[in-house]
Kinemage of the C-alpha trace (Angstrom):
@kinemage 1
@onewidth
@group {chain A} dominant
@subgroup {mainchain}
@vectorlist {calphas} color= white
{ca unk a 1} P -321.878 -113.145 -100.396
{ca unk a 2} L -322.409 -112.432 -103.978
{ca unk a 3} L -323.877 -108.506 -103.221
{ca unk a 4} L -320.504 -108.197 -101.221
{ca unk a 5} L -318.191 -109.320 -103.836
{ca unk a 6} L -319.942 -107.168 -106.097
{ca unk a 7} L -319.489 -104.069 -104.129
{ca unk a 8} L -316.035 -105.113 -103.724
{ca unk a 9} L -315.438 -105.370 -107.389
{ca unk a 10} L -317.663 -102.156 -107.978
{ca unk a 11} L -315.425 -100.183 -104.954
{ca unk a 12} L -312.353 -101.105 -106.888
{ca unk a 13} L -313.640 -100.377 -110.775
{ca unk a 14} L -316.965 -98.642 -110.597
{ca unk a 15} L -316.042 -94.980 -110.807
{ca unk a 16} L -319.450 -93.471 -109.433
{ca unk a 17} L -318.715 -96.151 -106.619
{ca unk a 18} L -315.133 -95.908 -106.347
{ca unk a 19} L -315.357 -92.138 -105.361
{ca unk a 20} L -317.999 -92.564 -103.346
{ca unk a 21} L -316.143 -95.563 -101.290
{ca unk a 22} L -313.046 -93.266 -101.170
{ca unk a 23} L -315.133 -90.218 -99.601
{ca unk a 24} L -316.309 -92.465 -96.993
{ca unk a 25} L -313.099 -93.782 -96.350
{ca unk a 26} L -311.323 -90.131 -96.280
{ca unk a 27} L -314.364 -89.238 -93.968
{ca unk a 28} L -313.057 -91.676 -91.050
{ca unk a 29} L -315.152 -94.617 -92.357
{ca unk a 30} L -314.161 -97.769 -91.608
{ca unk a 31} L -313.598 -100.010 -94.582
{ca unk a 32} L -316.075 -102.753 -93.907
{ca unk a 33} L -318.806 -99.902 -93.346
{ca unk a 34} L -317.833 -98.143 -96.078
{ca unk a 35} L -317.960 -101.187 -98.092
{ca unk a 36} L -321.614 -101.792 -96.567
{ca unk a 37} L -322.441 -98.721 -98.134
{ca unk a 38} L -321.297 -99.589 -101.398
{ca unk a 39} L -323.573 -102.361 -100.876
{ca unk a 40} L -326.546 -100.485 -100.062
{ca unk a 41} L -326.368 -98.480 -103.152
{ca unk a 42} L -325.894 -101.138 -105.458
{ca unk a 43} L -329.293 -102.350 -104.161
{ca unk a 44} L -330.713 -99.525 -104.653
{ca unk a 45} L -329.538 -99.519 -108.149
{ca unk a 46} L -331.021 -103.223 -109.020
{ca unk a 47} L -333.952 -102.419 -107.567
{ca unk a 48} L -334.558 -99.054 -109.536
{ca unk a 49} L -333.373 -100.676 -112.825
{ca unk a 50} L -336.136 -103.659 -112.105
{ca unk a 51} L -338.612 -101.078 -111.349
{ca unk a 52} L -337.618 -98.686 -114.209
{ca unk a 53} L -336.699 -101.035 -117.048
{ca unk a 54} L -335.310 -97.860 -119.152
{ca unk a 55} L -333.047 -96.442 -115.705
{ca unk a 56} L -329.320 -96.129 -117.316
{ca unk a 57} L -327.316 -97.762 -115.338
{ca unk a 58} L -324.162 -96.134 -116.793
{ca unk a 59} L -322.980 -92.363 -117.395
């Protein structure tokens, strides 16, 4: 629950994210596996900022 309010939040203000959520969307995408998506790459952010502690996260 918490990753998918995150990606919720982070499809709605995120810009990297937001685009990316509307691409998938314009593409035909459903919402709910767009918003998976969203999901998946915030993952694979955390997990690159805990493996990289100096990853930028922003910009």
């Amino acid at each position: 629950r918490v990753l998918y309010m995150a990606a919720v939040c982070a499809a709605q203000h995120n810009p990297v994210l937001k685009s990316f959520y509307q691409r998938l969307r314009s593409n035909g995408k459903l919402p709910k596996v767009a918003l998976v998506a969203v999901m998946r790459k915030l993952s694979e952010l955390l997990n690159l900022s805990l493996k990289y502690p100096d990853f930028p996260l922003v910009g």
